[in-house]
Backbone as CSV, one residue per row, in Angstrom:
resi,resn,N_x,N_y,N_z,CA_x,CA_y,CA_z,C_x,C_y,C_z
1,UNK,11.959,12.967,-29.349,13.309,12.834,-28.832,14.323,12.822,-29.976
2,UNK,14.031,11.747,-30.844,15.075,12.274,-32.085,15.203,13.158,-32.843
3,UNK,14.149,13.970,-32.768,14.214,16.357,-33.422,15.642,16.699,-32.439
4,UNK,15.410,15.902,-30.998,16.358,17.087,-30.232,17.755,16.325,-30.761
5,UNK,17.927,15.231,-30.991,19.427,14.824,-31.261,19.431,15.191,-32.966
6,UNK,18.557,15.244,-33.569,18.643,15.387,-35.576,18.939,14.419,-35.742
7,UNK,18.124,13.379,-35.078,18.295,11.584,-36.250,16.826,11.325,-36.866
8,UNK,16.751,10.417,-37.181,15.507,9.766,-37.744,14.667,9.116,-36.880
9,UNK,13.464,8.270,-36.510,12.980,8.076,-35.355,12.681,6.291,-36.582
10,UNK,13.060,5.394,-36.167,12.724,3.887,-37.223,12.567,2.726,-36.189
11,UNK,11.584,3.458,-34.907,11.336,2.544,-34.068,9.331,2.186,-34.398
12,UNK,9.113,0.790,-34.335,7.861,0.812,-34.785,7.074,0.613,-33.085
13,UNK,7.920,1.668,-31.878,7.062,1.442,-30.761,6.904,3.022,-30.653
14,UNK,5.604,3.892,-30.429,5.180,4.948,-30.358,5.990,5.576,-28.922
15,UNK,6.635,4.556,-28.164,7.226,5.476,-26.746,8.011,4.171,-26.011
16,UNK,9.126,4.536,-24.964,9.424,3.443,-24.502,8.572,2.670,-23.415
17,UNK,7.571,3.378,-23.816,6.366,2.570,-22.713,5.656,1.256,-23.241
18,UNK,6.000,1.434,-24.727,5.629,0.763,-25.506,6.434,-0.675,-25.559
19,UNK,7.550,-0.811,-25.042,8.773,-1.089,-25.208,8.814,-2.058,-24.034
20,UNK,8.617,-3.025,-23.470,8.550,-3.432,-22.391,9.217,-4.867,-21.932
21,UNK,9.827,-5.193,-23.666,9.951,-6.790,-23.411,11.430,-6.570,-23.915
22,UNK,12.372,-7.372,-23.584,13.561,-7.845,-24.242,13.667,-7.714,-25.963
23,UNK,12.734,-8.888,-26.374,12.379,-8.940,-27.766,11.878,-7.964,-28.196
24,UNK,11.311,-7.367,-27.734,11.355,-5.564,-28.543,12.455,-4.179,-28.785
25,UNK,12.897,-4.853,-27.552,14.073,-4.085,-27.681,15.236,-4.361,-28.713
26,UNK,15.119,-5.465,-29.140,15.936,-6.404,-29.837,15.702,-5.915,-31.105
27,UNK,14.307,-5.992,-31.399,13.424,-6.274,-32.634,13.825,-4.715,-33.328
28,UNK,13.536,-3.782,-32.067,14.295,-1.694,-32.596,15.370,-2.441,-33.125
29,UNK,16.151,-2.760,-32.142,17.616,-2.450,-32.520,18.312,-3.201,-33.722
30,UNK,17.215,-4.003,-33.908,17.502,-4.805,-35.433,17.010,-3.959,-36.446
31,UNK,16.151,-2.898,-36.541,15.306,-1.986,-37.144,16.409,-1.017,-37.041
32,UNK,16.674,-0.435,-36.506,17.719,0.530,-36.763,19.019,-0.071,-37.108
33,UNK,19.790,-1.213,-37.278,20.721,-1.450,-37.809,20.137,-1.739,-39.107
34,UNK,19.238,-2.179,-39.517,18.781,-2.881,-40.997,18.956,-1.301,-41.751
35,UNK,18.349,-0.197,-40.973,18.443,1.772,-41.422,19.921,2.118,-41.457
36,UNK,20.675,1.138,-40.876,22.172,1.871,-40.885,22.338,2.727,-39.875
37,UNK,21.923,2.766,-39.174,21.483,3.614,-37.863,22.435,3.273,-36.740
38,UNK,22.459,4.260,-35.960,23.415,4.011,-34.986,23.451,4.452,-33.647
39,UNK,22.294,5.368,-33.316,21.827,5.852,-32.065,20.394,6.074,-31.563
40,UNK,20.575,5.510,-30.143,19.373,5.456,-29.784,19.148,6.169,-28.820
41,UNK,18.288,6.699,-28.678,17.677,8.169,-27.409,16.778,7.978,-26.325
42,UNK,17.166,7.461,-25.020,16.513,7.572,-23.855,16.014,8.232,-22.890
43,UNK,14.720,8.120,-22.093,14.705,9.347,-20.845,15.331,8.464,-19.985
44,UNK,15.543,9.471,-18.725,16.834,9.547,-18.019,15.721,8.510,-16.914
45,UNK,14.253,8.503,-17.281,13.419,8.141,-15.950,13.600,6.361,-16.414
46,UNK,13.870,5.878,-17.753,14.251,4.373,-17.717,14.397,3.255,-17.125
47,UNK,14.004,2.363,-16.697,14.673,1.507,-15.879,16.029,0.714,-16.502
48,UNK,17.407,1.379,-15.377,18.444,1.313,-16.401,18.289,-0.665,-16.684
49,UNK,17.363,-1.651,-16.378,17.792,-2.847,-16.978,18.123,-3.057,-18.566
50,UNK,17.439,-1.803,-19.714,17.733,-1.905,-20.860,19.252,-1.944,-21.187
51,UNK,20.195,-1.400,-20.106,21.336,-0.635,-20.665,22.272,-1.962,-21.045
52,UNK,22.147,-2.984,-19.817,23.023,-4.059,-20.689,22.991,-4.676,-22.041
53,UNK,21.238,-4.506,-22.520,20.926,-4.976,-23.454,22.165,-4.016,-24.641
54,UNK,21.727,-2.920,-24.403,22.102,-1.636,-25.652,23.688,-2.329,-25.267
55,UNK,24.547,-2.400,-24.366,26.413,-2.231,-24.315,26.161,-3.928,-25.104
56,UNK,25.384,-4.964,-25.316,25.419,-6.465,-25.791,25.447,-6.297,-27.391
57,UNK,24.910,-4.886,-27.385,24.662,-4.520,-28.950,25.939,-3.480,-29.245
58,UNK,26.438,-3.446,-28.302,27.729,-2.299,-29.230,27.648,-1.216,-28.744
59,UNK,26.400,-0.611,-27.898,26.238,0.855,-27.799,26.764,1.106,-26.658
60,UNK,27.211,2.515,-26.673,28.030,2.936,-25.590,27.343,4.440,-25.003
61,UNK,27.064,4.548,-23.793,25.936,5.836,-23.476,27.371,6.916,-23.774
62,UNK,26.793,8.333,-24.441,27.212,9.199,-24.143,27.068,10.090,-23.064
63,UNK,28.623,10.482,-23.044,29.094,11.036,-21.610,29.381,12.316,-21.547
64,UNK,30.149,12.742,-20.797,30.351,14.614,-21.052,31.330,14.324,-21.760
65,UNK,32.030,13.863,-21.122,33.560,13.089,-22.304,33.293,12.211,-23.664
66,UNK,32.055,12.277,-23.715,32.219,11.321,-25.317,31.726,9.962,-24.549
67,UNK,32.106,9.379,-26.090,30.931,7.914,-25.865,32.048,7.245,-24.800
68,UNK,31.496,6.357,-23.803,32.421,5.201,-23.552,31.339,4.145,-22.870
69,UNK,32.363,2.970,-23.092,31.301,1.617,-22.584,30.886,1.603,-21.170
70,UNK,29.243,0.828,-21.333,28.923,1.066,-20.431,29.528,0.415,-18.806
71,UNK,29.405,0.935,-18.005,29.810,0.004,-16.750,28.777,0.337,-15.826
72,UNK,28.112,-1.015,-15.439,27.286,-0.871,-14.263,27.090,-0.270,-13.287
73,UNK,26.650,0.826,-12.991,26.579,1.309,-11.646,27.779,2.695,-11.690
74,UNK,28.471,2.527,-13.024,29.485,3.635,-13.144,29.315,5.208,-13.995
75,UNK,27.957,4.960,-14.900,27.795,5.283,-16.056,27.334,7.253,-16.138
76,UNK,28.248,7.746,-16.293,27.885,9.482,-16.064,27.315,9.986,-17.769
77,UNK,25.891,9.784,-17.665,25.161,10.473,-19.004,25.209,12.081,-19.208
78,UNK,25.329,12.383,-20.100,25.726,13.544,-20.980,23.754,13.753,-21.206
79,UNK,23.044,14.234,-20.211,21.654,14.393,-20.326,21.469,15.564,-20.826
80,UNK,20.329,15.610,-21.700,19.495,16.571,-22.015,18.424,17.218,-21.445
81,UNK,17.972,17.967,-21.478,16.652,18.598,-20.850,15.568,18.063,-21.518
82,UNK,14.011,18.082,-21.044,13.132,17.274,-21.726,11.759,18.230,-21.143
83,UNK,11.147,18.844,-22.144,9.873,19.567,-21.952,8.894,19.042,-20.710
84,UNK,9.091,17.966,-20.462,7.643,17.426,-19.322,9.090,16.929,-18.193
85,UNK,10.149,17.676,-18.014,10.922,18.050,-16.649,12.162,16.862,-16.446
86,UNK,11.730,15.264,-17.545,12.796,14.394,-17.331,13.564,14.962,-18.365
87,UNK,14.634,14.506,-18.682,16.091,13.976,-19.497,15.750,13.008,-20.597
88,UNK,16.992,13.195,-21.728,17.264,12.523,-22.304,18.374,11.976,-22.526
89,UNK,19.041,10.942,-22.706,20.061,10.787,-23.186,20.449,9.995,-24.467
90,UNK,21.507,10.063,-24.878,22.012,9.408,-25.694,22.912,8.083,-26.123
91,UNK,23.078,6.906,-26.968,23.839,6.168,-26.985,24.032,5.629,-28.448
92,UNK,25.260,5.649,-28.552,26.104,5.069,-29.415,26.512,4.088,-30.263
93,UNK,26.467,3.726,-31.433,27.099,2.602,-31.463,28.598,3.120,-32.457
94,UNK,29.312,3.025,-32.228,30.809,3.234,-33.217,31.144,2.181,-33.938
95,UNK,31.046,1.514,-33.993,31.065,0.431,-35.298,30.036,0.039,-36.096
96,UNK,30.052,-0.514,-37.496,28.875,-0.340,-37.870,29.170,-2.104,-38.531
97,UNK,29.603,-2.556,-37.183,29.688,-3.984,-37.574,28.551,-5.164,-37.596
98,UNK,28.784,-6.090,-38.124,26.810,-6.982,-37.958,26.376,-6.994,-36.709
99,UNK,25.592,-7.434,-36.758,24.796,-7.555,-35.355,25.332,-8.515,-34.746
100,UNK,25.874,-8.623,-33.845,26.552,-9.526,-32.476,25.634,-10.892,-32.402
């Protein structure tokens, strides 16, 4: 997933299947800020409960219009196509302020 956006991949979970707890999600997103990093790449098949986590951290899903914050139940992703038929998408962070 990060070939199709051209970032770096500095998650130590092999898939978001891998990914299942709060504290892991935490634990990436402390891993990619420690990289200076600033985006993270989802399939579209997700269960969106991660997404509050990612907008608690700063990130904002990209849209057709560009990044904007997330809103529950409002959120129009700027998806990608994905070889095995789901999506990907993308999210943001625009500041590269400490960790919240």
């Amino acid at each position: 997933m990060a070939d199709a956006y051209g970032v770096v991949n500095v998650s130590s979970y092999t898939g978001i299947e891998s990914i299942v707890t709060v504290e892991r999600v935490e634990a990436d997103l402390d891993a990619l800020h420690e990289a200076g990093g600033n985006t993270v790449i989802l399939p579209t098949s997700l269960d969106p409960s991660i997404f509050p986590v990612l907008a608690s951290r700063g990130f904002q899903p990209l849209t057709p219009d560009g990044a904007r914050p997330y809103v529950e139940g409002e959120a129009t992703f700027d998806s990608r196509p994905w070889p095995n038929g789901d999506g990907i998408v993308k999210w943001v962070r625009l500041s590269r302020s400490a960790r919240p």
